[in-house]
C-alpha positions as CSV (number, residue, x, y, z in Angstrom):
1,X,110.7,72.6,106.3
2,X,113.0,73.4,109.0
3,X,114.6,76.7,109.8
4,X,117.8,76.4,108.7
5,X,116.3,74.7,105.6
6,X,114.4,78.2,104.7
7,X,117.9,79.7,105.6
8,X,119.9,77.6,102.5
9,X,117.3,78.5,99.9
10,X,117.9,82.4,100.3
11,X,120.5,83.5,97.9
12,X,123.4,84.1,99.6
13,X,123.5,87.7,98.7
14,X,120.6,87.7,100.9
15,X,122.0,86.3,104.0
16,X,124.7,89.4,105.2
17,X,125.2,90.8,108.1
18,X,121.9,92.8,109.2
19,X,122.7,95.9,109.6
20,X,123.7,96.2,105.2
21,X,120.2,97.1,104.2
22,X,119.9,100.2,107.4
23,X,120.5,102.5,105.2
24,X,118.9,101.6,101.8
25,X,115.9,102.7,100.8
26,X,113.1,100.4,101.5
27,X,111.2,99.7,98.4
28,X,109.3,96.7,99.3
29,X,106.4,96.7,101.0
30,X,104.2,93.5,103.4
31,X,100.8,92.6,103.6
32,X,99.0,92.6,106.6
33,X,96.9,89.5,105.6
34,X,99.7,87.8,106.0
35,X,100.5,88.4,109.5
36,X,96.4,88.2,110.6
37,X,97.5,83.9,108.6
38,X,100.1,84.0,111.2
39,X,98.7,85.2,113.7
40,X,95.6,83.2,113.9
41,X,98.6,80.1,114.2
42,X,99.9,81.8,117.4
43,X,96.5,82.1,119.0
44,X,96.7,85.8,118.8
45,X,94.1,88.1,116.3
46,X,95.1,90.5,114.1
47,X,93.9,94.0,114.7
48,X,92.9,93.3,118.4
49,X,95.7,95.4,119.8
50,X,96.9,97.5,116.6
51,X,99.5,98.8,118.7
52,X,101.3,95.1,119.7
53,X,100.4,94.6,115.6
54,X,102.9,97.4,114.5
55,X,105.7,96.5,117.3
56,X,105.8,93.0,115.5
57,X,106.0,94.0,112.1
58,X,108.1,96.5,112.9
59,X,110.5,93.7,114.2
60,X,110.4,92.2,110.8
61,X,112.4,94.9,109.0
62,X,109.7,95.9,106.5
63,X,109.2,99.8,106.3
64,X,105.9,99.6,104.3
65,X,102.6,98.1,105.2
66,X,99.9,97.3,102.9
67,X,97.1,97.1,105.3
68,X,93.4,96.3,104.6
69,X,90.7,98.5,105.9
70,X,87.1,98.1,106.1
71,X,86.7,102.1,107.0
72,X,87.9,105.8,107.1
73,X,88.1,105.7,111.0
74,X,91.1,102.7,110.6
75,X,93.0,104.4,108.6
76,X,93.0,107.7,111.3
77,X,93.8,105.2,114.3
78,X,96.6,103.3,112.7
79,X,98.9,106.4,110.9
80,X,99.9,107.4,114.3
81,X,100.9,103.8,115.7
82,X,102.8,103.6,111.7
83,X,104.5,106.7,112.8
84,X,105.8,106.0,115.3
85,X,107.4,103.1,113.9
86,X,108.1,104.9,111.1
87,X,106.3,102.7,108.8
88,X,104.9,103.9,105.5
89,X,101.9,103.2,103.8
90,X,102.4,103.7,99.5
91,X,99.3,100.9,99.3
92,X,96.2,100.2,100.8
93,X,93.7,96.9,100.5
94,X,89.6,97.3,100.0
95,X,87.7,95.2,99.0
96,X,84.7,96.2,96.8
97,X,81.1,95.4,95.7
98,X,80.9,96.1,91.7
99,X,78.7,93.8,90.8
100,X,75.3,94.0,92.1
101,X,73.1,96.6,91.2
102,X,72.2,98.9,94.3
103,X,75.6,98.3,95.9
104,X,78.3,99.9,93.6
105,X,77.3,103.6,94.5
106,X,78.3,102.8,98.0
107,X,80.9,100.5,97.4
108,X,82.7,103.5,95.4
109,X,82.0,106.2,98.3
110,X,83.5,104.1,101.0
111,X,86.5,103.7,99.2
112,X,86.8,107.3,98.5
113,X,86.4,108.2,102.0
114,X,88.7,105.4,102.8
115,X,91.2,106.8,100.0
116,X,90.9,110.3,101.4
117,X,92.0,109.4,104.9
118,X,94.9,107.0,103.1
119,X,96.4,109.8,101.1
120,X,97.2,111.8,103.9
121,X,99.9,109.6,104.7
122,X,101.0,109.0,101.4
123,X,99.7,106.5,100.0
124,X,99.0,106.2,96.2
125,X,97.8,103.1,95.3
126,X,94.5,101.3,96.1
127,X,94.3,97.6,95.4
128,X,90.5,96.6,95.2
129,X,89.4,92.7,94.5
130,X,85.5,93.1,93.8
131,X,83.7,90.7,95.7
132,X,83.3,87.2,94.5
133,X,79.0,86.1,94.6
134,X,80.8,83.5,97.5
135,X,84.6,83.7,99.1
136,X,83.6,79.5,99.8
137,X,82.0,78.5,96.6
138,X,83.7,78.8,93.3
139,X,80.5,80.7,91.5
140,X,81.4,83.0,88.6
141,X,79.6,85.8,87.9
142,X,77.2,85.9,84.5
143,X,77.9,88.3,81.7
144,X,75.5,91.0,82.8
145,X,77.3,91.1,86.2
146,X,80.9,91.4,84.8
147,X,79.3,94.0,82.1
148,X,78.0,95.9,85.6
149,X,81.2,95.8,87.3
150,X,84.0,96.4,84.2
151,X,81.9,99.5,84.4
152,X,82.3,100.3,87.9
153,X,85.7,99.4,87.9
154,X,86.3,101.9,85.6
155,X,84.2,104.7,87.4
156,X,85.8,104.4,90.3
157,X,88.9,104.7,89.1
158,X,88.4,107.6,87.6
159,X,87.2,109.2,91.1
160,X,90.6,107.7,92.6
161,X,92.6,109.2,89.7
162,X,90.9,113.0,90.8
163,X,92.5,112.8,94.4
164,X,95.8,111.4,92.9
165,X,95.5,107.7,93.7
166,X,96.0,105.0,91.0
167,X,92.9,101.9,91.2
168,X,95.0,98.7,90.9
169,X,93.0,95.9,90.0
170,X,93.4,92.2,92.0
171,X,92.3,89.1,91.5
172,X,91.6,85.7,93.7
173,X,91.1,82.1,91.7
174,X,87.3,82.4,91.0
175,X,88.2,85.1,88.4
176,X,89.7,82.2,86.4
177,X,86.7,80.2,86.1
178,X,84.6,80.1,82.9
179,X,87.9,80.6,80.7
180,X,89.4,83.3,82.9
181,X,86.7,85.3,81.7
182,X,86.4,88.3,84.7
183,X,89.9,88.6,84.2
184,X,89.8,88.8,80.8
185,X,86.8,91.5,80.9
186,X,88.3,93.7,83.4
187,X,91.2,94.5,81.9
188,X,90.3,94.4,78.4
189,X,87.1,96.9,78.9
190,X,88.6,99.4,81.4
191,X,90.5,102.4,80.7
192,X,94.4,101.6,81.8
193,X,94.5,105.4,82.5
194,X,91.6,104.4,85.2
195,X,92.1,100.5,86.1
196,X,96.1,99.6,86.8
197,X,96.5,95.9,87.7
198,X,97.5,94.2,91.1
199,X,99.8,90.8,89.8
200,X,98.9,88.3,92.7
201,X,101.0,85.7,91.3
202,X,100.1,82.7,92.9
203,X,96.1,83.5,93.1
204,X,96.3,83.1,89.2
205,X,98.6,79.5,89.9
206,X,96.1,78.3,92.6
207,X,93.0,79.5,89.8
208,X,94.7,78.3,87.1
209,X,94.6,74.6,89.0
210,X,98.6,74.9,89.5
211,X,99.8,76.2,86.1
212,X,103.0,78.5,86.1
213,X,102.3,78.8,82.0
214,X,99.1,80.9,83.1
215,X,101.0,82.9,85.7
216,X,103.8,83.5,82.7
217,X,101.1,84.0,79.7
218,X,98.8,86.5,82.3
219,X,102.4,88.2,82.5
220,X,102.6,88.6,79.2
221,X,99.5,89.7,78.0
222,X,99.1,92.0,81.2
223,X,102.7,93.1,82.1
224,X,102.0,96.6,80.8
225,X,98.9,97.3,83.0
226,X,101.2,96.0,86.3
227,X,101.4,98.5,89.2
228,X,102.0,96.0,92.4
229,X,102.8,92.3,92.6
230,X,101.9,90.8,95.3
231,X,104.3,87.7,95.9
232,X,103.6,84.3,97.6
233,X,105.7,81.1,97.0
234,X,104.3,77.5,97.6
235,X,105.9,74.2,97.2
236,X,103.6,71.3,95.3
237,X,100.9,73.6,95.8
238,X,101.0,74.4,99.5
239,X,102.1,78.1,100.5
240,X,105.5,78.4,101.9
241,X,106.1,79.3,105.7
242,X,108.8,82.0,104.1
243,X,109.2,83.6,100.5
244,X,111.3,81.8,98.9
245,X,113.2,82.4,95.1
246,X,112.1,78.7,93.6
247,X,109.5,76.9,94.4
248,X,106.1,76.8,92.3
249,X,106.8,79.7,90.8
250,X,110.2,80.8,89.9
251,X,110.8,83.8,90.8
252,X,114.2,84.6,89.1
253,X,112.5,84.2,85.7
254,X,109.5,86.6,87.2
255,X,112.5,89.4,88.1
256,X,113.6,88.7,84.7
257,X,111.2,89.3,82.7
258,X,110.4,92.2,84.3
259,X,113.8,93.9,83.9
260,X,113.4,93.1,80.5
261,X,110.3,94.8,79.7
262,X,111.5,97.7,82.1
263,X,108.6,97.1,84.4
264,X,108.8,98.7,87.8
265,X,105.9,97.9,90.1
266,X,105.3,98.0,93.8
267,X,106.6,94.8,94.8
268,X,104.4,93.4,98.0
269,X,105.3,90.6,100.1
270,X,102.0,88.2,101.1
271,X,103.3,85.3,101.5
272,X,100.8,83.9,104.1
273,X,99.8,80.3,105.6
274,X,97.6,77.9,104.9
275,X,96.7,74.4,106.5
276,X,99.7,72.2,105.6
277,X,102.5,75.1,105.5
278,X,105.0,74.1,107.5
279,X,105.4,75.6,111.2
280,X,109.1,75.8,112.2
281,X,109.5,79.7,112.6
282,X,107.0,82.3,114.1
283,X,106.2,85.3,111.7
284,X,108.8,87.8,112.8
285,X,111.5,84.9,111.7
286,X,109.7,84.2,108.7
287,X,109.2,87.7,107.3
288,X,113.0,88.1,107.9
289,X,114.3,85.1,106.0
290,X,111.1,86.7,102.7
291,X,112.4,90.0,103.4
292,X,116.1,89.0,103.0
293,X,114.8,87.1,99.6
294,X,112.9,90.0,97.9
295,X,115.8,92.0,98.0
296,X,118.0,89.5,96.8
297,X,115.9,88.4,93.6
298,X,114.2,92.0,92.6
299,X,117.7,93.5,93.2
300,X,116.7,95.9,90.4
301,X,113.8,97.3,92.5
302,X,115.5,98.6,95.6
């Protein structure tokens, strides 16, 4: 898909003169996966210079990051480079181990500390995907396992919620394996007072073998538990180079339905590459044209 192609599917709302948006408040927030997608492409590695990392994103027009961390000491040597870029941080990405006995109690302790470090700087949501048995194999976990975790899930969200963070729960494709059934477990067993959810769109499309019913009926049954979207368009199943309004998943009907339902969430931009997306603009280009998108589709959310 060429450039100005990505240009004629944004709304034309969305495509004004730049400087319209200065001085609105920013509301939407971008992942940092997708820029470690991008820049893998460009022969560069994310989080080797965090410093060149920030300048870029900055260049994007986002105001909030939702960055992944691994550690405590992460989150202390990016807030100043997010500083002084002004760059807010309202969400954070951990992953987690909730499933396997001997590894929950210090799965939960590094996210505290992690959480602790995070809320200086404001943020207030953690997004958590528990580990899968194998990121490369499409295993799903037995009953006793999801039994383990649902109550994990829960525990640690209830440690979150005493420092004044809300646990939102995400999801990849293996969860919908076996008849959706982690899913299904995790947010019909925890507390939603303890376990929000994290509505990655098109990881429930992909796991769902290319359905937008599932991504629909999972908004439906779920919509009430949403505290973040994470949004990501693809076209015949390959993820777009730029967000884009139609595509797989339509994205007017998503804004939609939550205006209807009066459903406010943290809306976050991860709309990453894959092999096959196409390659006609760098990141900094593409992030502009999704930016410019978001905030023509979820005007409701600004």
């Amino acid at each position: 898909m060429k450039r100005r192609t990505f240009l004629a599917t944004v709304p034309a709302v969305a495509v004004v003169n730049k400087f319209q948006f200065e001085k609105e408040e920013q509301s939407f927030s971008c992942s940092s996966y997708n820029w470690r997608t991008f820049f893998k492409r460009e022969g560069k590695v994310w989080k080797e210079d965090i410093a060149f990392d920030i300048n870029q994103f900055a260049k994007s027009g986002f105001k909030q990051i939702e960055y992944s961390f691994t550690s405590p000491e992460e989150v202390r040597k990016l807030i100043p480079v997010l500083k002084k870029h002004d760059i807010k941080m309202p969400s954070i990405y951990v992953n987690s181990v909730l499933h396997v006995e001997g590894g929950i109690d210090k799965s939960i302790n590094s996210i505290l500390e992690i959480a602790k470090a995070a809320k200086k700087y404001g943020t207030k949501i953690i997004v958590t995907n528990p580990n899968p048995i194998d990121w490369n194999k499409e295993l799903f976990k037995s009953d006793e396992e999801l039994i383990r975790q649902v109550k994990a899930l829960d525990k640690l969200g209830v440690e979150l919620r005493k420092i004044g963070i809300k646990l939102a729960y995400h999801t990849h494709s293996t969860e919908m394996l076996a008849g959706a059934k982690e899913i299904h477990h995790m947010l019909q067993n925890t507390s939603p007072e303890n376990v929000s959810f994290c509505f990655d769109l098109h990881w429930i499309f992909r796991g769902s073998h290319d359905s937008e019913i599932a991504v629909f009926d999972i908004l439906k049954m779920y919509g009430d538990r949403i505290a973040e979207l994470h949004i990501r368009q693809s076209q015949n199943g390959v993820w777009n180079e730029a967000f884009t309004s139609q595509g797989d998943i339509d994205y007017n009907r998503v804004a939609a339905f939550l205006k209807e339902h009066k459903i406010k969430p943290h809306i976050v931009l991860e709309q990453s590459i894959e092999n096959g997306s196409p390659n006609e603009g760098n990141a900094i280009i593409s992030h502009k044209i999704g930016l410019a998108a978001l905030k023509a589709v979820f005007t409701d959310f600004r």
